[in-house]
NUPALO-744087 format. One record per residue (C-alpha): x, y, z; residue in one letter. Coordinates in steps of 0.05 Angstrom, whole numbers, padded with zeros to 5 digits, always signed. Example, Ala and Ser with C-alpha at 12.3 -4.5 7.8 and 13.67 -1.06 7.14 Angstrom:
<atoms>
+00246-00090+00156a
+00273-00021+00143s
</atoms>
This chain:
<atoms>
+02516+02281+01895x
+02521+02361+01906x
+02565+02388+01952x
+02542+02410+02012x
+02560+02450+02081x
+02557+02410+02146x
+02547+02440+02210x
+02523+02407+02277x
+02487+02443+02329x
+02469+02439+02406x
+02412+02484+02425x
+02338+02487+02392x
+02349+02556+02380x
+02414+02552+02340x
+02384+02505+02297x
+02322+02542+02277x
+02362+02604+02268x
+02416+02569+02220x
+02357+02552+02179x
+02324+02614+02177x
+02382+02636+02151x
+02399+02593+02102x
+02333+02575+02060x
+02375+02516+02023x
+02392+02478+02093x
+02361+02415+02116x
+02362+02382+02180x
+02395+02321+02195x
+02375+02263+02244x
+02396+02197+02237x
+02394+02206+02153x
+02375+02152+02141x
+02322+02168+02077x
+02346+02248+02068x
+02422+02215+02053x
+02399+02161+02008x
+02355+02220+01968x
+02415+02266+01966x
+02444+02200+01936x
+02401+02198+01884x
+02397+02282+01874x
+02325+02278+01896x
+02340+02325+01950x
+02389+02369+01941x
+02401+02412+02006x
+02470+02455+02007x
+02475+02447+02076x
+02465+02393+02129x
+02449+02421+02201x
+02460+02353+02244x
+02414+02360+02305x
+02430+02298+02341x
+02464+02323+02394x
+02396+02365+02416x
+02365+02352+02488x
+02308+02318+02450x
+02327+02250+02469x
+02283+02227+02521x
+02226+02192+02528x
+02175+02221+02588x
+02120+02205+02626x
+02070+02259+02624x
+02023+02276+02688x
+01966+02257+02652x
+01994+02193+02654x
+02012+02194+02569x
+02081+02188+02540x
+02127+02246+02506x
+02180+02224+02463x
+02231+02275+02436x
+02244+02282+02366x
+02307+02248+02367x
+02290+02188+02403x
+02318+02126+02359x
+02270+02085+02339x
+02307+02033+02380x
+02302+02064+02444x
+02240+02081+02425x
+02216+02003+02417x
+02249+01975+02471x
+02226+02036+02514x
+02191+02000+02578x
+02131+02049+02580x
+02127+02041+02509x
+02114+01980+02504x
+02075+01975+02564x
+02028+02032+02553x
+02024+02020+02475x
+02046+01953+02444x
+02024+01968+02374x
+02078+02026+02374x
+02124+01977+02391x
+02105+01937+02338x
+02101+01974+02294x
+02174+02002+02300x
+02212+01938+02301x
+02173+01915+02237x
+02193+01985+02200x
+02267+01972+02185x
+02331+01934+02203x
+02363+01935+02270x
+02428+01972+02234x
+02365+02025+02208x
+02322+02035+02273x
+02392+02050+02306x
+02396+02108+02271x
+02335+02137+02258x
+02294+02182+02299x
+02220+02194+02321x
+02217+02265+02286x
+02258+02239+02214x
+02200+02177+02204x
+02141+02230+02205x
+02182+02267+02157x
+02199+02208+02105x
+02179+02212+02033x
+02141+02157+01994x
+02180+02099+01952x
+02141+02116+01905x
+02194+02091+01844x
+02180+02144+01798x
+02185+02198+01854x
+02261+02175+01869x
+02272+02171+01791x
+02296+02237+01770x
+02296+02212+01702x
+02226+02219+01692x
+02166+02259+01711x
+02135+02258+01784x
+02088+02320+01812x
+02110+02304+01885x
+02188+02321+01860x
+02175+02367+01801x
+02103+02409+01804x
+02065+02398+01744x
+02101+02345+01706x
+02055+02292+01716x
+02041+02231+01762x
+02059+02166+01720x
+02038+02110+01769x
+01965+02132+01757x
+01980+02089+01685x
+02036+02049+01704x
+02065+02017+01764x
+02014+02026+01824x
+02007+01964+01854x
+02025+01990+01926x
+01992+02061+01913x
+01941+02095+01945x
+01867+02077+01953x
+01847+02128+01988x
+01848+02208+01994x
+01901+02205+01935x
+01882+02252+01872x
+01895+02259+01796x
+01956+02288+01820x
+01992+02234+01860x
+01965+02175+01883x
+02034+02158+01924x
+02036+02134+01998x
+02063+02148+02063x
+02116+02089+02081x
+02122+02105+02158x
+02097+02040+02204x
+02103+02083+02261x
+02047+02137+02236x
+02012+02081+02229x
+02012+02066+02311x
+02011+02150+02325x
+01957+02156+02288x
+01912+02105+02319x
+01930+02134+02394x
+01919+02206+02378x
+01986+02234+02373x
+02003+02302+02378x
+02067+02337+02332x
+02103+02378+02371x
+02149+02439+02342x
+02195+02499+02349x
+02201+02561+02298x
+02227+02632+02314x
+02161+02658+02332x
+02157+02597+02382x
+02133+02520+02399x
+02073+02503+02364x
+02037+02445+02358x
+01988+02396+02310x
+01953+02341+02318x
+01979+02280+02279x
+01912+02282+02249x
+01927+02350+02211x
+01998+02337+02204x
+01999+02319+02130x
+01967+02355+02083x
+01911+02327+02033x
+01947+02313+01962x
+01899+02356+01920x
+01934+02386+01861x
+02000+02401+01914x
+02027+02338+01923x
+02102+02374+01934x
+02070+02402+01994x
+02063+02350+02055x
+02061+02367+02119x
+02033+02435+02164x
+02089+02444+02197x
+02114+02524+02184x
+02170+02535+02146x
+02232+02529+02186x
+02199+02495+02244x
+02239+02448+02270x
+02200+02382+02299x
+02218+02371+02379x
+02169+02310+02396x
+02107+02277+02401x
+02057+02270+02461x
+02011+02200+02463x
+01954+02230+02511x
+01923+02171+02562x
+01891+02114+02526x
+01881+02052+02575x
+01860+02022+02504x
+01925+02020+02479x
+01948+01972+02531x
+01912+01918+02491x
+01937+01935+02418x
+01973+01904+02362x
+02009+01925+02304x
+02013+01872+02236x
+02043+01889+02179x
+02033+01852+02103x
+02096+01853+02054x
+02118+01828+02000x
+02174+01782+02028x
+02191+01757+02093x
+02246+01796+02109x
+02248+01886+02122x
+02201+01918+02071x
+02155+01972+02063x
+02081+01945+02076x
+02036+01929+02021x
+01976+01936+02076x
+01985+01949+02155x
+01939+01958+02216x
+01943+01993+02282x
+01889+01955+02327x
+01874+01969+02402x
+01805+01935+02427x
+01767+01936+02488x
+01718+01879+02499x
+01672+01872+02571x
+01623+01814+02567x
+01627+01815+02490x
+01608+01889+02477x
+01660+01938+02447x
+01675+01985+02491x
+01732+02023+02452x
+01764+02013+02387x
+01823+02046+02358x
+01848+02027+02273x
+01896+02055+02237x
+01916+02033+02170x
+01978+02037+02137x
+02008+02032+02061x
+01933+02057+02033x
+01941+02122+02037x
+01985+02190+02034x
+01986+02191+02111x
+01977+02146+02166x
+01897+02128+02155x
+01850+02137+02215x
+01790+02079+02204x
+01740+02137+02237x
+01681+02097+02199x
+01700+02030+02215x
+01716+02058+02288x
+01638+02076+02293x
+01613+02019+02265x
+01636+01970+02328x
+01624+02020+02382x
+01580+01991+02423x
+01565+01932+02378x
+01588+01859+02395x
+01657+01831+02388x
+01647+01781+02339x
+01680+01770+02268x
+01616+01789+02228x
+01617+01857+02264x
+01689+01865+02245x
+01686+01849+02174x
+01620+01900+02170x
+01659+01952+02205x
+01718+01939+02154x
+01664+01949+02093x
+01640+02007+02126x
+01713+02038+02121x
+01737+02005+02047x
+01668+02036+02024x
+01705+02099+01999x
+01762+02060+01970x
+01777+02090+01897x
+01825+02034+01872x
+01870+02036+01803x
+01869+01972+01755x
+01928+01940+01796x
+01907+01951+01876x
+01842+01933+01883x
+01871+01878+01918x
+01883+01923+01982x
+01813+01931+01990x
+01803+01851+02006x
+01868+01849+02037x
+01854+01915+02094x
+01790+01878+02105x
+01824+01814+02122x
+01864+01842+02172x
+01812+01877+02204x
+01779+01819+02221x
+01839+01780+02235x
+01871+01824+02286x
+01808+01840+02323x
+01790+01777+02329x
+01853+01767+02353x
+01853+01813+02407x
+01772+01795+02423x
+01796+01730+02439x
+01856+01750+02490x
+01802+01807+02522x
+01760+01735+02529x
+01812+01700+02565x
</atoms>
């Protein structure tokens, strides 16, 4: 590992300013992916500004009756968070079935939006990868891609986002919320990661030095009634080989409001906008569901070795909706 400079801070404003002024400075939250990179000389920062002790550690009501949940929030207190799981089960969910107790003790709200893919051949810096070195070449597209992207990946990189929690965000509308010198700013989960095109190395919209402070759920009585499942490839803490963010509302067997998300098919959290239209309106019923689910694996572009995503997402479409049409029935 490189030696680096460690130095913790206590306001906002001392922490954006140490990194303007030091270009080859990272932040630090809980560390618990950045570390393990710096581990492997995938990142190599020369200094480590620790912002844990920032007033960013509280989760809020808002007056619109939606959530705000500073940046470093653990994802523990962030899951067992009564609002939270209250307001927005799936978010719940989806936290406790991202990582080990030991993990989500650690790590915070604004490091999971931030993670980089397990992609193997992005952590090997043996080998070529255009996500860690610009130009040298994306090998999964003719080797090992059986949990890569089928959707909005490219030539380029067809890696994908590991976070469970953007997963549950992204199907309630967050909003990214951020500090830089000039300052707070704001984007919509939505816009938050960049598409892959032929800059893969470059993933999110945040300005540089901008330092993330939380994210705002608006009001979404939907999300009361919303689950979170997760498909792996053992029983015990992966990364998902297929995930979905559901929230359904159901009166006298009409959809009123829908909300998907998918996770683990894509190089951000994936918004089912298509499948979302599809049942608006329509009837409840697990034909609907698995039309609305063709409707959104329509534009899947799959490689020789996950194609099986595409039956698998539309599985759990139908499964969790139904799932949640029956309790709305009850």
């Amino acid at each position: 590992m490189k030696e680096f400079g460690y130095q913790r801070v206590l306001e906002v404003s001392e922490a954006i300013a140490v990194l303007g002024a030091d270009p080859d400075a990272r932040f630090l939250g809980g560390g618990t992916n950045l570390v393990d990179l710096m581990k492997t000389g995938v990142e190599r920062p020369g200094r480590l500004v620790d912002i844990r002790e920032l007033p960013l550690d509280h989760i809020e009501v808002t007056p619109d009756g939606g959530l705000h949940v500073g940046a470093t929030v653990t994802n523990s207190d962030l899951a067992a968070h009564p609002e939270v799981r209250r307001r927005y089960p799936a978010l719940t969910q989806a936290v406790l079935a991202g990582a080990s107790g030991q993990l989500r003790n650690m790590a915070t709200v604004g490091g999971n939006l931030l993670q980089r893919t397990r992609c193997g051949y992005f952590t090997d810096v043996a080998g070529p990868c255009n996500k860690r070195l610009p130009g040298s070449g994306c090998p999964a597209i003719e080797g090992e891609h059986h949990n890569h992207a089928i959707f909005s990946a490219s030539e380029h990189c067809v890696a994908t986002n590991p976070s469970d929690m953007g997963v549950a965000l992204a199907a309630f509308d967050a909003v990214v919320h951020y500090e830089t010198a000039d300052g707070p700013g704001e984007l919509p989960l939505a816009d938050f990661y960049l598409p892959v095109g032929d800059t893969p190395h470059l993933e999110t919209a945040l300005p540089s030095g901008a330092l993330i402070t939380g994210v705002s759920l608006p009001p979404a009585p939907v999300a009361a009634h919303s689950r979170y499942r997760k498909v792996r490839e053992r029983a015990s803490y992966a990364f998902a080989i297929g995930s979905i963010a559901a929230a359904l509302d159901v009166r006298d067997g009409v959809v009123q409001d829908v909300r998907l998300a998918f996770g683990a098919v894509a190089p951000r959290p994936w918004r089912a906008l298509a499948a979302e239209r599809a049942l608006t309106g329509g009837p409840a019923t697990a034909e609907a569901f698995a039309a609305a689910a063709d409707a959104e694996l329509a534009a899947a572009e799959t490689l020789p070795h996950n194609g099986y995503k595409v039956p698998l997402m539309r599985n759990l479409v139908v499964a969790q909706l139904t799932e949640l049409a029956e309790e709305a029935a009850r």
